[in-house]
PyMOL Python script that loads the backbone (N, CA, C, O; Angstrom):
from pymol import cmd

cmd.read_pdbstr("""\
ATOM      1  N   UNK A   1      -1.100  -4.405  -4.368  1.00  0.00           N
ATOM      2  CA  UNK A   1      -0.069  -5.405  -4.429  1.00  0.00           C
ATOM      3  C   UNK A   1      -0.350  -6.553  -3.466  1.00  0.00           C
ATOM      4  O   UNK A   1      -0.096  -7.713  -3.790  1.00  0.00           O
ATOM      5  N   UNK A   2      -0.880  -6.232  -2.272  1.00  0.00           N
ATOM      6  CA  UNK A   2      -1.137  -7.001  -0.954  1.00  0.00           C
ATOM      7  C   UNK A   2      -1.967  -8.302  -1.807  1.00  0.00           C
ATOM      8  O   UNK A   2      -1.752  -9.498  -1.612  1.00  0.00           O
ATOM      9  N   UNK A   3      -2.966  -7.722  -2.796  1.00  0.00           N
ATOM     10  CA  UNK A   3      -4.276  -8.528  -3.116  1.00  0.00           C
ATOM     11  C   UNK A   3      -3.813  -9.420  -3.915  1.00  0.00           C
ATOM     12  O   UNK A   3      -4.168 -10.594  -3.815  1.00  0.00           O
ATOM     13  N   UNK A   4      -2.856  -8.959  -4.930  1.00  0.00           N
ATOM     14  CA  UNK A   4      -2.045  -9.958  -5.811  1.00  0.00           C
ATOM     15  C   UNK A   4      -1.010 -11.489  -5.165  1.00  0.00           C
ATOM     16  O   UNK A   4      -0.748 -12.617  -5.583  1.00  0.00           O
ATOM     17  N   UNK A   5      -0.730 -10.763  -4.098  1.00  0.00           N
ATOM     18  CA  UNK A   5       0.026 -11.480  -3.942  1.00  0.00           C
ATOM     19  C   UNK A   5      -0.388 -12.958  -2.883  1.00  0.00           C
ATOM     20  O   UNK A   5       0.104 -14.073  -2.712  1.00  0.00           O
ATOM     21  N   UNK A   6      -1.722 -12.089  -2.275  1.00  0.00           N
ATOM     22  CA  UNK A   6      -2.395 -13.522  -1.735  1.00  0.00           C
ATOM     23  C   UNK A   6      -3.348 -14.334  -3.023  1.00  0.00           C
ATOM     24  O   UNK A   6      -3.587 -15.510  -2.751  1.00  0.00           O
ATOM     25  N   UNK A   7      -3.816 -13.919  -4.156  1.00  0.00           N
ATOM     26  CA  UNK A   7      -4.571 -14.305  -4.961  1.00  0.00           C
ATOM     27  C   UNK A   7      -3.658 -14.058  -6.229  1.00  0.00           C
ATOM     28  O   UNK A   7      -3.818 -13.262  -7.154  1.00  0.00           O
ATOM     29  N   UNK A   8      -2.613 -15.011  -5.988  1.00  0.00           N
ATOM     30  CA  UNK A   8      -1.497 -15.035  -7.510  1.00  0.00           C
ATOM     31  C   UNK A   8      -2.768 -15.398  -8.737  1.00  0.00           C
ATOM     32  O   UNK A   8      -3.257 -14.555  -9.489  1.00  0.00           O
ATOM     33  N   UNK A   9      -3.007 -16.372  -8.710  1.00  0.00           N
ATOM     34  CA  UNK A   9      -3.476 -17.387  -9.478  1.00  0.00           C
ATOM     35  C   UNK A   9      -5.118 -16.877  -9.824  1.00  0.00           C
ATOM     36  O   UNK A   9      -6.019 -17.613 -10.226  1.00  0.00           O
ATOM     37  N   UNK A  10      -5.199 -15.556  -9.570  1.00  0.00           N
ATOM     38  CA  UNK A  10      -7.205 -14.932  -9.874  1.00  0.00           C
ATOM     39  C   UNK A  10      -7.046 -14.548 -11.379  1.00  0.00           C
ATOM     40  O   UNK A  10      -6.065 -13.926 -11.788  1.00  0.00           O
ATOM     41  N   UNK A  11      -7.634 -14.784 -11.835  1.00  0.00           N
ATOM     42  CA  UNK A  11      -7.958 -14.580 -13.464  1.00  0.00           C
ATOM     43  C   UNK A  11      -9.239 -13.232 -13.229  1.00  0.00           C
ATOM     44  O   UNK A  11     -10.048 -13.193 -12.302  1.00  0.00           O
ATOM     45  N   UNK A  12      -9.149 -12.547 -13.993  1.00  0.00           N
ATOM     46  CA  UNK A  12     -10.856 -11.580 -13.687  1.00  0.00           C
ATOM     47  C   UNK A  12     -10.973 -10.663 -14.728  1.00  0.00           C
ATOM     48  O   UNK A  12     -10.242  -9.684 -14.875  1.00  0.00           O
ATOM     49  N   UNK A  13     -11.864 -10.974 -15.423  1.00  0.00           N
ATOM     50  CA  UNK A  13     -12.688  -9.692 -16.987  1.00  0.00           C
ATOM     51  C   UNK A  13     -12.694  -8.367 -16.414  1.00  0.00           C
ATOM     52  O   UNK A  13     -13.474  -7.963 -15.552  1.00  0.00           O
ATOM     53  N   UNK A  14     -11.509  -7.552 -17.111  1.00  0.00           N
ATOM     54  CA  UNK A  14     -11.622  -5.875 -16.585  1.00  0.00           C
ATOM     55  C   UNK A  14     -13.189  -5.478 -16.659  1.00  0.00           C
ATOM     56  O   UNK A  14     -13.878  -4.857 -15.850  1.00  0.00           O
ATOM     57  N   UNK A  15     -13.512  -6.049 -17.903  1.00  0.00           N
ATOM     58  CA  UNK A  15     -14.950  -5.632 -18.193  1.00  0.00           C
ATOM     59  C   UNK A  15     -15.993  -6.124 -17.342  1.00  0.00           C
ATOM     60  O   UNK A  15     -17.089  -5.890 -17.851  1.00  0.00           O
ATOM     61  N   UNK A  16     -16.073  -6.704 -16.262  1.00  0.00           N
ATOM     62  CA  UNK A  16     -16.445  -7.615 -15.627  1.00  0.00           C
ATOM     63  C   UNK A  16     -17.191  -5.960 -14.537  1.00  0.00           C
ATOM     64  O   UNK A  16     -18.394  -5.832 -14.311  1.00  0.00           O
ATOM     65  N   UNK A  17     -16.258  -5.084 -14.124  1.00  0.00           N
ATOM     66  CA  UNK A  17     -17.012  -4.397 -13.244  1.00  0.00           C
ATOM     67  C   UNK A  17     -17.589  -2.969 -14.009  1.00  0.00           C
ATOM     68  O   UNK A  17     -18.329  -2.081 -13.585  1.00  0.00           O
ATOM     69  N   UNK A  18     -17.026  -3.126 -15.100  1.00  0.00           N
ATOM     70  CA  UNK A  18     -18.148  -1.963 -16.013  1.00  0.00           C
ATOM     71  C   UNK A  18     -19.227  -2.386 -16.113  1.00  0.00           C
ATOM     72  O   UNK A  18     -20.177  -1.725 -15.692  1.00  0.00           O
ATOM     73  N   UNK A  19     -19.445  -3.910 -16.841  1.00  0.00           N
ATOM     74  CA  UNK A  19     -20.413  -4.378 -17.213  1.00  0.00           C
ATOM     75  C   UNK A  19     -21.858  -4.798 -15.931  1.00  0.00           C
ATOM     76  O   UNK A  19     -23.007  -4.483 -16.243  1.00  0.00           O
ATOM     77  N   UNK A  20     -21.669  -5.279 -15.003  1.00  0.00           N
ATOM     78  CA  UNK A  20     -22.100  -5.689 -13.589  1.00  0.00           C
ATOM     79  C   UNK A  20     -22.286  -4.788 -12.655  1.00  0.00           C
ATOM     80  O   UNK A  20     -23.467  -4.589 -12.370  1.00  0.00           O
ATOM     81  N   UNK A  21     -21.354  -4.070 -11.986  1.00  0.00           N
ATOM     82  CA  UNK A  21     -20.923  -3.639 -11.056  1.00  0.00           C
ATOM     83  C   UNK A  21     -21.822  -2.200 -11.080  1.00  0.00           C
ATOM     84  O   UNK A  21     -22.914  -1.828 -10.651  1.00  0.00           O
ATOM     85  N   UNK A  22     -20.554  -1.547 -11.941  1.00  0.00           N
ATOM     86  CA  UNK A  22     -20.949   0.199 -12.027  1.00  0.00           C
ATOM     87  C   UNK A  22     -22.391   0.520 -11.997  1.00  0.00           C
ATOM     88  O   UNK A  22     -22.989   1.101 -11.091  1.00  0.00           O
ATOM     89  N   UNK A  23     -22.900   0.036 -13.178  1.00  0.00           N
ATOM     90  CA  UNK A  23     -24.358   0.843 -13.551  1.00  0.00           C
ATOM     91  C   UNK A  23     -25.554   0.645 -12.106  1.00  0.00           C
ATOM     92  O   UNK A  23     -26.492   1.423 -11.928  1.00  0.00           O
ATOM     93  N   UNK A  24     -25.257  -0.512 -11.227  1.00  0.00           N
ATOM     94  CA  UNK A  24     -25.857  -0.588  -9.602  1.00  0.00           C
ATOM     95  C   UNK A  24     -25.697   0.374  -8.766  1.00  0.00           C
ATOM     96  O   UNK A  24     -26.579   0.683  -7.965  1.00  0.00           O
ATOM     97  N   UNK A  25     -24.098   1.210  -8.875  1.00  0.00           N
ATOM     98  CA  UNK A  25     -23.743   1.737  -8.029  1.00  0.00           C
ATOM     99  C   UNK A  25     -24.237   3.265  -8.519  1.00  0.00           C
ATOM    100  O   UNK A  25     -23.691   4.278  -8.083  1.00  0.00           O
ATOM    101  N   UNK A  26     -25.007   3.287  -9.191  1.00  0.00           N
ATOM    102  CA  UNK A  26     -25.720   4.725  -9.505  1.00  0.00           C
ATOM    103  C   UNK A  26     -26.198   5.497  -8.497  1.00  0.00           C
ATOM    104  O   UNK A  26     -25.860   6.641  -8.191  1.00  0.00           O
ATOM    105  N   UNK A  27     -27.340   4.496  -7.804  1.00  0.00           N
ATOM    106  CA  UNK A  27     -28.033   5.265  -6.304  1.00  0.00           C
ATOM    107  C   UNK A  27     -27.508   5.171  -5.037  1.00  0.00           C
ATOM    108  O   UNK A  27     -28.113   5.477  -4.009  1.00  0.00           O
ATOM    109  N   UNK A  28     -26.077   4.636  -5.123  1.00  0.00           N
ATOM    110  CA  UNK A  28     -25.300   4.388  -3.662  1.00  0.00           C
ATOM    111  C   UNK A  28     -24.854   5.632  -3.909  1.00  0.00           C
ATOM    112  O   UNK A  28     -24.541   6.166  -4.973  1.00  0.00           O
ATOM    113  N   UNK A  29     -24.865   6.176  -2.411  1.00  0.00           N
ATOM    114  CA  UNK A  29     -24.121   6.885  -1.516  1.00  0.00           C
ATOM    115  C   UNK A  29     -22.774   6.904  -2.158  1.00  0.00           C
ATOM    116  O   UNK A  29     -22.200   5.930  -2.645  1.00  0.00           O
ATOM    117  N   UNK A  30     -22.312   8.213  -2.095  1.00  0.00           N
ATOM    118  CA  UNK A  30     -20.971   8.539  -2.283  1.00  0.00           C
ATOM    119  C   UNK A  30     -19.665   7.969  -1.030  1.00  0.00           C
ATOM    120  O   UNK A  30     -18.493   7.712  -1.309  1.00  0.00           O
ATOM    121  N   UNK A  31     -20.108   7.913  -0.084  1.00  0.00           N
ATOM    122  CA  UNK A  31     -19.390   7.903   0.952  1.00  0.00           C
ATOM    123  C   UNK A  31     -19.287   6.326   1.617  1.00  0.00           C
ATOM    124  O   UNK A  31     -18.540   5.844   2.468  1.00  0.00           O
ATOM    125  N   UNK A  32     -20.713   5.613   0.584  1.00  0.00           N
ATOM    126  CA  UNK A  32     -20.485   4.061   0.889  1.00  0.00           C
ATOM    127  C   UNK A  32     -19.482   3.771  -0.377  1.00  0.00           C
ATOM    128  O   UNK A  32     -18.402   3.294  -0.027  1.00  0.00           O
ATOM    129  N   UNK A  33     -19.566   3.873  -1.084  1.00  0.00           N
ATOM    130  CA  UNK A  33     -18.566   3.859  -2.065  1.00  0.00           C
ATOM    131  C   UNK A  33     -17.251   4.187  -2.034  1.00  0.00           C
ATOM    132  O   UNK A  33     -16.442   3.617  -2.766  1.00  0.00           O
ATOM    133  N   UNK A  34     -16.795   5.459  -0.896  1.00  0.00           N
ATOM    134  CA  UNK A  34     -15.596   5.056  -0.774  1.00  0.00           C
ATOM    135  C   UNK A  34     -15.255   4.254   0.589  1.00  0.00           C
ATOM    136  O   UNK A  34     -14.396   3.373   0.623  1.00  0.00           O
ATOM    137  N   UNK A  35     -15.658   4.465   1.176  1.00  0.00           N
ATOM    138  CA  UNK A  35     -15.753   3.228   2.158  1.00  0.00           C
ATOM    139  C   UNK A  35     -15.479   1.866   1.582  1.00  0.00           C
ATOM    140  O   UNK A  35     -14.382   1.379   1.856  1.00  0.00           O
ATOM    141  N   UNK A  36     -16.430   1.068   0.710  1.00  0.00           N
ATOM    142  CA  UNK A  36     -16.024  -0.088   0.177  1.00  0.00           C
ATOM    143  C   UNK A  36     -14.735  -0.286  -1.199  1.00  0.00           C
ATOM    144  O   UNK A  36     -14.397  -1.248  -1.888  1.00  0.00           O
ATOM    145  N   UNK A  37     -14.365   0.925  -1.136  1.00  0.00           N
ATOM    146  CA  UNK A  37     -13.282   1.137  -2.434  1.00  0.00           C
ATOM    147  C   UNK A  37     -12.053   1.695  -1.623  1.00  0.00           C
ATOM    148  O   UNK A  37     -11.072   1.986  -2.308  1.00  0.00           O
ATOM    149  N   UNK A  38     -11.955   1.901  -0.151  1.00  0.00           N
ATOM    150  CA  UNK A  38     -11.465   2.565   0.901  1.00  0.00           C
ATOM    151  C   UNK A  38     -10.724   3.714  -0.164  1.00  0.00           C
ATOM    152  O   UNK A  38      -9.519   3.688  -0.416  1.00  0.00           O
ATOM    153  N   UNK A  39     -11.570   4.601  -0.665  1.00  0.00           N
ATOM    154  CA  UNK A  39     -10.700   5.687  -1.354  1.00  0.00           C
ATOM    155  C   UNK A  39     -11.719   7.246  -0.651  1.00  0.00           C
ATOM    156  O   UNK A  39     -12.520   7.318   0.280  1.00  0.00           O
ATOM    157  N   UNK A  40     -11.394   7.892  -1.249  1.00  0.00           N
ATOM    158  CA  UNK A  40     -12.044   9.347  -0.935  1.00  0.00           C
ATOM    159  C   UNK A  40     -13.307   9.348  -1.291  1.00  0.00           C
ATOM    160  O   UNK A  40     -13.654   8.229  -1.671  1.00  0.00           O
ATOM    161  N   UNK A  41     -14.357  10.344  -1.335  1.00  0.00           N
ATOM    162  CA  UNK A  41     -15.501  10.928  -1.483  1.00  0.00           C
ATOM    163  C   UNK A  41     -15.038  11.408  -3.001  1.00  0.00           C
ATOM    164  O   UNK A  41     -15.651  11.024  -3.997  1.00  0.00           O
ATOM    165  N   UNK A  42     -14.403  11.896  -3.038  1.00  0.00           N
ATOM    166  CA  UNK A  42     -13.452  12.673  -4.826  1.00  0.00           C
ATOM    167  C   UNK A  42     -13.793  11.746  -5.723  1.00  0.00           C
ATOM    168  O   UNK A  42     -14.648  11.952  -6.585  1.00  0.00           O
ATOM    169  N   UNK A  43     -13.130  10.611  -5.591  1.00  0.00           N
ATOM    170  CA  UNK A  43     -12.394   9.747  -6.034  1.00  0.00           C
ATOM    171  C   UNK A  43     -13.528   8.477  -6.586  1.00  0.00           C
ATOM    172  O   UNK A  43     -13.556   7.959  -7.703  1.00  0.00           O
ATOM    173  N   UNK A  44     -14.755   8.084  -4.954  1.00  0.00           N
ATOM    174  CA  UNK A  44     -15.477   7.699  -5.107  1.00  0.00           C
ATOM    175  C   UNK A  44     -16.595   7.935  -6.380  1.00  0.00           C
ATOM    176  O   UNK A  44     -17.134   7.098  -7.104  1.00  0.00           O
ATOM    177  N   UNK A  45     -16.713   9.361  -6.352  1.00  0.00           N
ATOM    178  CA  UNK A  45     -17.561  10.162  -7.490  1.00  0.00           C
ATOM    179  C   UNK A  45     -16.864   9.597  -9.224  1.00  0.00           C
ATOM    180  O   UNK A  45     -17.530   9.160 -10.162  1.00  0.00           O
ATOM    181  N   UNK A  46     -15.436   9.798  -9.169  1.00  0.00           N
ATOM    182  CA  UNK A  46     -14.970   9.515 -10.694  1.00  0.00           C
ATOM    183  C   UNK A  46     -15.089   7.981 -10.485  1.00  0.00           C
ATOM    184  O   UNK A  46     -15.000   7.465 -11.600  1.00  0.00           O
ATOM    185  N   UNK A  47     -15.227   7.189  -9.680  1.00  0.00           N
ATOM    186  CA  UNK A  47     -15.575   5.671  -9.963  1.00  0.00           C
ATOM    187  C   UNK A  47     -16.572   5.345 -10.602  1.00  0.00           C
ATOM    188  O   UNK A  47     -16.528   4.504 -11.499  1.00  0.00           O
ATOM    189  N   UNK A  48     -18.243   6.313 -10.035  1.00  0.00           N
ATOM    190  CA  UNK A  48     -18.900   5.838 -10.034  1.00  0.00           C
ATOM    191  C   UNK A  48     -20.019   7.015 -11.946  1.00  0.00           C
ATOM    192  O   UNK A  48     -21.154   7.139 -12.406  1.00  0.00           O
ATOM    193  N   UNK A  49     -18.642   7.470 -12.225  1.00  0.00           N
ATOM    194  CA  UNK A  49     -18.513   8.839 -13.745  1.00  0.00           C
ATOM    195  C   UNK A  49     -18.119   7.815 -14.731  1.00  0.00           C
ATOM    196  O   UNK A  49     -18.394   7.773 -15.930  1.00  0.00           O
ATOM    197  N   UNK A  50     -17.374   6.934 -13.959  1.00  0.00           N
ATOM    198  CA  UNK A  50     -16.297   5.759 -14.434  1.00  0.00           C
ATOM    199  C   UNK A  50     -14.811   6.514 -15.255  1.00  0.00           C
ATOM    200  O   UNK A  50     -14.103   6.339 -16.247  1.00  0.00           O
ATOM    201  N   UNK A  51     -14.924   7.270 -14.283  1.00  0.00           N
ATOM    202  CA  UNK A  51     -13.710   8.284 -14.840  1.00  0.00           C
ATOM    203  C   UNK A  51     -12.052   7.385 -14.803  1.00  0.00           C
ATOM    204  O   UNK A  51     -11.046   7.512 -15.501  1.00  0.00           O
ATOM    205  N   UNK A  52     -12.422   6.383 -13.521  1.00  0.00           N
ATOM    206  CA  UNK A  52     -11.341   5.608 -13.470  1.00  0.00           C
ATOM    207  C   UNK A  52     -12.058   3.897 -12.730  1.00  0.00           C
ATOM    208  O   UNK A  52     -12.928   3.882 -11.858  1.00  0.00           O
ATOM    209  N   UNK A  53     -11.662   3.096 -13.118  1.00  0.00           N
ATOM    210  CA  UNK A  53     -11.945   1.543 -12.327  1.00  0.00           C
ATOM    211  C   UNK A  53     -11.399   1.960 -11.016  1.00  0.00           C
ATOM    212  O   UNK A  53     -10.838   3.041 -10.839  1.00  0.00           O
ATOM    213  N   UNK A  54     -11.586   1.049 -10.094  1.00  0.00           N
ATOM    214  CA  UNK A  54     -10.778   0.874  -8.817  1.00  0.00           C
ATOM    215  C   UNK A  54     -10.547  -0.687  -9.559  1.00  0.00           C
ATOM    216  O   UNK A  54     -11.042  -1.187 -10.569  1.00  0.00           O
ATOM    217  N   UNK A  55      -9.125  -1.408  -8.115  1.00  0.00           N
ATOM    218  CA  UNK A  55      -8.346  -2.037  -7.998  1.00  0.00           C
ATOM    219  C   UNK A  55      -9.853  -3.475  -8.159  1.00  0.00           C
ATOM    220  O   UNK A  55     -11.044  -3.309  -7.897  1.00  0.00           O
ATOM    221  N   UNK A  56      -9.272  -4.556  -8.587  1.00  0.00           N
ATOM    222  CA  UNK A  56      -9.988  -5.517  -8.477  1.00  0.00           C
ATOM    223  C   UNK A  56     -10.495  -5.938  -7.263  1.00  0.00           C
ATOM    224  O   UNK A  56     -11.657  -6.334  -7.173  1.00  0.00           O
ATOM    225  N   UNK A  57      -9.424  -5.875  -5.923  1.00  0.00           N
ATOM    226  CA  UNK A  57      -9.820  -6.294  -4.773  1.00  0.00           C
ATOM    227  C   UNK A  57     -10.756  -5.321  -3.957  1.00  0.00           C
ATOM    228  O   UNK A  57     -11.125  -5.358  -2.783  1.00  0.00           O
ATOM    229  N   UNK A  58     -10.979  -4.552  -4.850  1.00  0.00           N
ATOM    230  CA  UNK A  58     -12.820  -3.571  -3.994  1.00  0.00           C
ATOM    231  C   UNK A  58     -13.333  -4.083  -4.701  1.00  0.00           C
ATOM    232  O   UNK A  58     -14.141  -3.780  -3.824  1.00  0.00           O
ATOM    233  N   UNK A  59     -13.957  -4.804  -5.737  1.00  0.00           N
ATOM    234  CA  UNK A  59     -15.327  -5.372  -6.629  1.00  0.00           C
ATOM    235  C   UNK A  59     -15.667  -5.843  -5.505  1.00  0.00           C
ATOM    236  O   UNK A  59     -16.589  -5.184  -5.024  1.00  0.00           O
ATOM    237  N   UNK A  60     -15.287  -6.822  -4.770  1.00  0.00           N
ATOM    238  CA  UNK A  60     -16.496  -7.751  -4.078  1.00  0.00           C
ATOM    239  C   UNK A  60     -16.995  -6.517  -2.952  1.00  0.00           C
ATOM    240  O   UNK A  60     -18.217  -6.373  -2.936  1.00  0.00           O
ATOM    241  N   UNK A  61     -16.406  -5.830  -2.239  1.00  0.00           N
ATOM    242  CA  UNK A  61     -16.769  -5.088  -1.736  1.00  0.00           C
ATOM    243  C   UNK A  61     -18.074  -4.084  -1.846  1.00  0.00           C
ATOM    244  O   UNK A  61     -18.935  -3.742  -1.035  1.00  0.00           O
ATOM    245  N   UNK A  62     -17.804  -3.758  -3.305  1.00  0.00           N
ATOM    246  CA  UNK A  62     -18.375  -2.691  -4.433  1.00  0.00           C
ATOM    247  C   UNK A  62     -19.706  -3.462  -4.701  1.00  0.00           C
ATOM    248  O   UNK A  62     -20.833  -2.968  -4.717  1.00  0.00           O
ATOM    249  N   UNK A  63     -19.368  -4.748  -4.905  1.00  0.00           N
ATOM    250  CA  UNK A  63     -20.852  -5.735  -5.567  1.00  0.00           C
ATOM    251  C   UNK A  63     -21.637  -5.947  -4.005  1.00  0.00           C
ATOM    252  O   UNK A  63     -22.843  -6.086  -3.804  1.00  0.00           O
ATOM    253  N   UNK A  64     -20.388  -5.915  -2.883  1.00  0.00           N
ATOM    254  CA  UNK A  64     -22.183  -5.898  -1.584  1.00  0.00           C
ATOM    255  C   UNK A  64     -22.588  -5.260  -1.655  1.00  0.00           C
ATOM    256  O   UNK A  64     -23.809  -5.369  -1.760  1.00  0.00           O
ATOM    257  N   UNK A  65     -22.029  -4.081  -1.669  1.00  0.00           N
ATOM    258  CA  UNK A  65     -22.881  -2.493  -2.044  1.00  0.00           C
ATOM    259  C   UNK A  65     -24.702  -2.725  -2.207  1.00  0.00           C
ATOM    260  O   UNK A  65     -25.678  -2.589  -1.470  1.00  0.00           O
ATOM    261  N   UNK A  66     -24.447  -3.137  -3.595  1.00  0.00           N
ATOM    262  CA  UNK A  66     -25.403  -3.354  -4.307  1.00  0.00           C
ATOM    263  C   UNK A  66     -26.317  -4.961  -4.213  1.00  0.00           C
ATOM    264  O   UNK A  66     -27.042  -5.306  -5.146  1.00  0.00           O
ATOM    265  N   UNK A  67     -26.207  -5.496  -3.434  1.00  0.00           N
ATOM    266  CA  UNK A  67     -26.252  -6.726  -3.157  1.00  0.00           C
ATOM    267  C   UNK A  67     -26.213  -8.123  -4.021  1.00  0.00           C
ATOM    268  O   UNK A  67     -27.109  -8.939  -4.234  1.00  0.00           O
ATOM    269  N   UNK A  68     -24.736  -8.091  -4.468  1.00  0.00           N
ATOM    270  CA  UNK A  68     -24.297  -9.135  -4.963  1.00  0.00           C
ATOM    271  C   UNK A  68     -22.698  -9.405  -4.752  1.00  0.00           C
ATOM    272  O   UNK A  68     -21.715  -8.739  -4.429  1.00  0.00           O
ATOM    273  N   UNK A  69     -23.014 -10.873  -5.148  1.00  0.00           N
ATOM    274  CA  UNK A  69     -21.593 -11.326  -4.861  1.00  0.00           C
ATOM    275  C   UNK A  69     -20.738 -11.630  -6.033  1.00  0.00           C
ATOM    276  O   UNK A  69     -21.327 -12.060  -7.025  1.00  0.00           O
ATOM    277  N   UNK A  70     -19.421 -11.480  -6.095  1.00  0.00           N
ATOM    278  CA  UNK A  70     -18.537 -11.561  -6.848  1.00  0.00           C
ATOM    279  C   UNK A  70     -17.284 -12.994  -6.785  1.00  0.00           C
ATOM    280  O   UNK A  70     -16.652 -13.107  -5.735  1.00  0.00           O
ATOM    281  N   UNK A  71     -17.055 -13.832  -7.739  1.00  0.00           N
ATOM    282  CA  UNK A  71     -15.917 -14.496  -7.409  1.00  0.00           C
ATOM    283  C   UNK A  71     -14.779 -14.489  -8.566  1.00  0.00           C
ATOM    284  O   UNK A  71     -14.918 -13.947  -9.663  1.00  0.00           O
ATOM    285  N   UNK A  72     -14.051 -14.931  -8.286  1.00  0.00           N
ATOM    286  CA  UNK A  72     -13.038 -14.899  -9.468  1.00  0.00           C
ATOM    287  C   UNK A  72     -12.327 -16.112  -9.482  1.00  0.00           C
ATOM    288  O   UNK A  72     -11.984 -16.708  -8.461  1.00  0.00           O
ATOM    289  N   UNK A  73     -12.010 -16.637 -11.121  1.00  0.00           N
ATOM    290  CA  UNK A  73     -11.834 -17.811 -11.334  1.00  0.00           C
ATOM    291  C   UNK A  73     -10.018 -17.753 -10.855  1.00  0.00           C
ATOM    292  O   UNK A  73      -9.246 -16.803 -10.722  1.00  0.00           O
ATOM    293  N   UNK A  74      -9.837 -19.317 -10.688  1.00  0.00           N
ATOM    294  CA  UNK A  74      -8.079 -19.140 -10.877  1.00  0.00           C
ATOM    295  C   UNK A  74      -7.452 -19.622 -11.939  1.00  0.00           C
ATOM    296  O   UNK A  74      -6.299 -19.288 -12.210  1.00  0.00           O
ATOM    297  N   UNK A  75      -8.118 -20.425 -12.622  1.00  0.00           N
ATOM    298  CA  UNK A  75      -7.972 -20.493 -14.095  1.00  0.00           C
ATOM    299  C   UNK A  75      -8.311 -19.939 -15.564  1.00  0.00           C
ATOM    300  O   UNK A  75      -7.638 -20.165 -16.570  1.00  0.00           O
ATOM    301  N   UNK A  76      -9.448 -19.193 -15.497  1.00  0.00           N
ATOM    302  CA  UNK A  76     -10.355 -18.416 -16.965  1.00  0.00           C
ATOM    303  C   UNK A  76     -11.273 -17.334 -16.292  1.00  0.00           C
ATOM    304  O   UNK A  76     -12.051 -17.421 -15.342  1.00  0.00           O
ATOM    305  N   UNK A  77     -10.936 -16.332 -17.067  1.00  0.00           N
ATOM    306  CA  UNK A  77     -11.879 -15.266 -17.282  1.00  0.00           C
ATOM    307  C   UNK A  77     -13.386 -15.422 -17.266  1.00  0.00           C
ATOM    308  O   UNK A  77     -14.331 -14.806 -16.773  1.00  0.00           O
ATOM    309  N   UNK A  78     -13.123 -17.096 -18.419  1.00  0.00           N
ATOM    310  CA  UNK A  78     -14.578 -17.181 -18.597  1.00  0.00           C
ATOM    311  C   UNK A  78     -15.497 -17.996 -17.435  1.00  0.00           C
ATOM    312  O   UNK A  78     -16.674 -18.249 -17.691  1.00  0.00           O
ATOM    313  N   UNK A  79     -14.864 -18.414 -16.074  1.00  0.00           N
ATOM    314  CA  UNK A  79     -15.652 -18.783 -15.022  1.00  0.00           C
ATOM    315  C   UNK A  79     -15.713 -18.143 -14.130  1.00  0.00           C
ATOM    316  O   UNK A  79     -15.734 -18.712 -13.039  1.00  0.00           O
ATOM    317  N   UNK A  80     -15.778 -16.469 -14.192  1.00  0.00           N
ATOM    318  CA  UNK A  80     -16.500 -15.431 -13.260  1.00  0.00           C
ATOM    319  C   UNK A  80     -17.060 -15.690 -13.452  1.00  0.00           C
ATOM    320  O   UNK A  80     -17.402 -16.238 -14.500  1.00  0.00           O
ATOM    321  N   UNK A  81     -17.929 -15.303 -11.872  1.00  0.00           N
ATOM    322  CA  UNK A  81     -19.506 -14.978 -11.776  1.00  0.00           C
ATOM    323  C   UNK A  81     -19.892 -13.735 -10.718  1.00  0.00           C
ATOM    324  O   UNK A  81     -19.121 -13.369  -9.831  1.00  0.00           O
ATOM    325  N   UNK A  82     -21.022 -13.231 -10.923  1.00  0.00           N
ATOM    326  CA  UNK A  82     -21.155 -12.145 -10.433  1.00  0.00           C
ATOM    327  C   UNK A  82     -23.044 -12.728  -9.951  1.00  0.00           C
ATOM    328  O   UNK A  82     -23.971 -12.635 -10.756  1.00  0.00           O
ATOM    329  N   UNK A  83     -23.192 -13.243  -8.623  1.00  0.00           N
ATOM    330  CA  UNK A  83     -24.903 -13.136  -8.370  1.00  0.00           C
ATOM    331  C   UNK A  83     -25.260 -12.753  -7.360  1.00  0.00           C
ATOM    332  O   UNK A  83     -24.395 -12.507  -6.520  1.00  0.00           O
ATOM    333  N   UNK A  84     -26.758 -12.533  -7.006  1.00  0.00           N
ATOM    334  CA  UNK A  84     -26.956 -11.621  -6.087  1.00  0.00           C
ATOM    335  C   UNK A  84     -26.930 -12.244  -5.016  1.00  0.00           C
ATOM    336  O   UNK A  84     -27.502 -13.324  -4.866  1.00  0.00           O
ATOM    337  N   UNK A  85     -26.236 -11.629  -4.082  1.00  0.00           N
ATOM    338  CA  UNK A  85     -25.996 -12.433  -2.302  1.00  0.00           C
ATOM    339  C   UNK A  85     -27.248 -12.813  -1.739  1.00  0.00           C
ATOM    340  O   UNK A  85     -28.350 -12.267  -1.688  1.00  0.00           O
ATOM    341  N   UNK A  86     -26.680 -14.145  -1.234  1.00  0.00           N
ATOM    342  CA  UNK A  86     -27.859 -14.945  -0.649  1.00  0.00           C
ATOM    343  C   UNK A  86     -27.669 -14.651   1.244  1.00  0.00           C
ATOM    344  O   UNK A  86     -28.468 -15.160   2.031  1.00  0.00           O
TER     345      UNK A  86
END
""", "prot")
cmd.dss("prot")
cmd.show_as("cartoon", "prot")
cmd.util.cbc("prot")
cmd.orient("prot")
């Protein structure tokens, strides 16, 4: 709720961290994963099964992981971007 309410106006493709995100986070660490998703080791595992998404405001977190960066538009879906951190 915290994340919504400072970033009313973020537009962001659910599909955006299936598509990008997940399939990186294959060879991460279980425990960096919940760390950057601040959830459990449990929990971390069905993220990464894709048993469940986490909250939008761990992607960018989730994408350093893997070394990239994430932004989100405040107008369209269609001006995400997802590239690798410089």
């Amino acid at each position: 709720m915290e994340w919504d309410k400072a970033d009313p106006g973020a537009v962001y493709d659910p599909e955006l961290f299936r598509r990008e995100i997940l399939p990186r986070l294959a060879n991460v660490k279980l425990m960096d994963i919940a760390e950057a998703a601040g959830c459990c080791k449990a929990s971390a595992s069905d993220i990464r099964r894709e048993k469940w998404a986490p909250h939008v405001s761990t992607w960018a977190a989730l994408a350093g992981l893997v070394g990239f960066e994430i932004e989100f538009a405040a107008e369209s879906a269609d001006t995400q971007s997802v590239r690798p951190a410089q």
